[in-house]
C-alpha positions as CSV (number, residue, x, y, z in Angstrom):
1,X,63.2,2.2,32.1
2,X,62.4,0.1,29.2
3,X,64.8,-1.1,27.1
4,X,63.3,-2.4,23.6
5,X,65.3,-3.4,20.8
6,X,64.4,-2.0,17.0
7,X,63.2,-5.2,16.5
8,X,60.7,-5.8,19.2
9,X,59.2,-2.6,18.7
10,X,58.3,-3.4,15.2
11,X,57.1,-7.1,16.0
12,X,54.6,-5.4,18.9
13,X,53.4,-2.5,15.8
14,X,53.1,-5.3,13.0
15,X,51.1,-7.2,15.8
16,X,48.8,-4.5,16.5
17,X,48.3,-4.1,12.9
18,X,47.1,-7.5,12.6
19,X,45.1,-7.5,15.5
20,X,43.4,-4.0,13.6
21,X,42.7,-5.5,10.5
22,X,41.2,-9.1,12.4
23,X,39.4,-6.5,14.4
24,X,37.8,-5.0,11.5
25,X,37.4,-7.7,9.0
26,X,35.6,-9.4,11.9
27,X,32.7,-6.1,12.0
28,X,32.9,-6.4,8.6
29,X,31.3,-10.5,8.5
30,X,29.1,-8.8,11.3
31,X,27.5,-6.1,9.5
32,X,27.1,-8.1,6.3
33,X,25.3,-11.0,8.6
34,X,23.0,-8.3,9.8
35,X,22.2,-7.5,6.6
36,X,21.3,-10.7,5.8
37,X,19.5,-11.5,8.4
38,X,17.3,-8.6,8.3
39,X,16.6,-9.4,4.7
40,X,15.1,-12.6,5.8
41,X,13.3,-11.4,8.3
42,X,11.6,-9.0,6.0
43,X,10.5,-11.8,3.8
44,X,9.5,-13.9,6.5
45,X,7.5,-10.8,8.0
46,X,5.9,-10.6,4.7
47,X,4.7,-14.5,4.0
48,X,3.1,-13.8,7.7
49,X,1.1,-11.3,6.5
50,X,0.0,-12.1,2.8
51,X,-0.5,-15.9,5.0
52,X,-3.0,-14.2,7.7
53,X,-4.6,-11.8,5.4
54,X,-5.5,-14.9,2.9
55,X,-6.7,-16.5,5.9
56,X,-9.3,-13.3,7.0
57,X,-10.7,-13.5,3.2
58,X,-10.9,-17.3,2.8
59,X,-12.8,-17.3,5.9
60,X,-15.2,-14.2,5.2
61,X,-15.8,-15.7,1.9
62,X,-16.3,-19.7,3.5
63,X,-19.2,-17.9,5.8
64,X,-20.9,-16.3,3.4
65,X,-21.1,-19.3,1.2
66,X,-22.4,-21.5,3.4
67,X,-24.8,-19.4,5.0
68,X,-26.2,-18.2,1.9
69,X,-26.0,-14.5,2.3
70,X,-27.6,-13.7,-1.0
71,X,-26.4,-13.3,-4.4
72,X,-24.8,-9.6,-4.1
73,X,-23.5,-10.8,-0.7
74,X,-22.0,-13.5,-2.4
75,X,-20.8,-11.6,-5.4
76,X,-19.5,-9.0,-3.2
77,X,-17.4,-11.4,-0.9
78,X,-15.9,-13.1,-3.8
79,X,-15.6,-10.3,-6.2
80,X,-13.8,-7.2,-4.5
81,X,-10.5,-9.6,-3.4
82,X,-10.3,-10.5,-6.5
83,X,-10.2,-6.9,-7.9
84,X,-7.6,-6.3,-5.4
85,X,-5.5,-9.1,-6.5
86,X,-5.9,-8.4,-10.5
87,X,-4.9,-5.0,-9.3
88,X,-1.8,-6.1,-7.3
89,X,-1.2,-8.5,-10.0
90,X,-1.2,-6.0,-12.6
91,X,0.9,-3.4,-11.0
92,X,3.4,-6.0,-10.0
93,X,3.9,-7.9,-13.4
94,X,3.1,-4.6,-15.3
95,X,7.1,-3.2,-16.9
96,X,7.4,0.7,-16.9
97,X,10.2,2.3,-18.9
98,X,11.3,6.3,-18.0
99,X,12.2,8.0,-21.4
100,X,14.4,10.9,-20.0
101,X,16.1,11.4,-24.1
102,X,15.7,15.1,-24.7
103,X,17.9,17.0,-26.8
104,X,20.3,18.8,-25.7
105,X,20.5,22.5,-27.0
């Protein structure tokens, strides 16, 4: 049999305690690193892709230049990307407000 004074037994509980709460402010530091991390990947996932797709257009555009493709070639290959930025642009930079103040009867 086991023989445990009053005070032993509530050293041993108060240490479990403590080892709880280590335990769970540790997943805590953990989740909120994922978090983080996953944010930057995100944005480094992005820069990847608005990098490759630059890439793709600046090198359509460069072969059409320099093999002289023809006027609406040319305006083609220079113009449409740039509508699709101005629009990007546009909806990025543009502010919308949502008026939801109707009276109340």
């Amino acid at each position: 049999m086991i023989n445990l004074t009053v005070t032993q037994v509530l050293a041993g509980g108060g240490g479990l305690v403590v080892l709880f709460l280590v335990w769970r402010a540790g997943a805590r530091r953990a989740k909120a690193a994922a978090e983080a991390a996953r944010g930057g990947a995100r944005l480094v996932s992005l820069v990847g892709r608005v990098l490759f797709n630059a890439g793709l257009i600046v090198a359509v555009q460069w072969v059409v230049i320099t093999h002289q493709g023809g006027p609406w070639l040319l305006l083609a290959v220079l113009g449409l990307p740039a509508l699709f930025a101005a629009y990007a642009l546009t909806r990025a930079l543009t502010v919308t407000t949502v008026d939801n103040s109707r009276r109340r009867r």
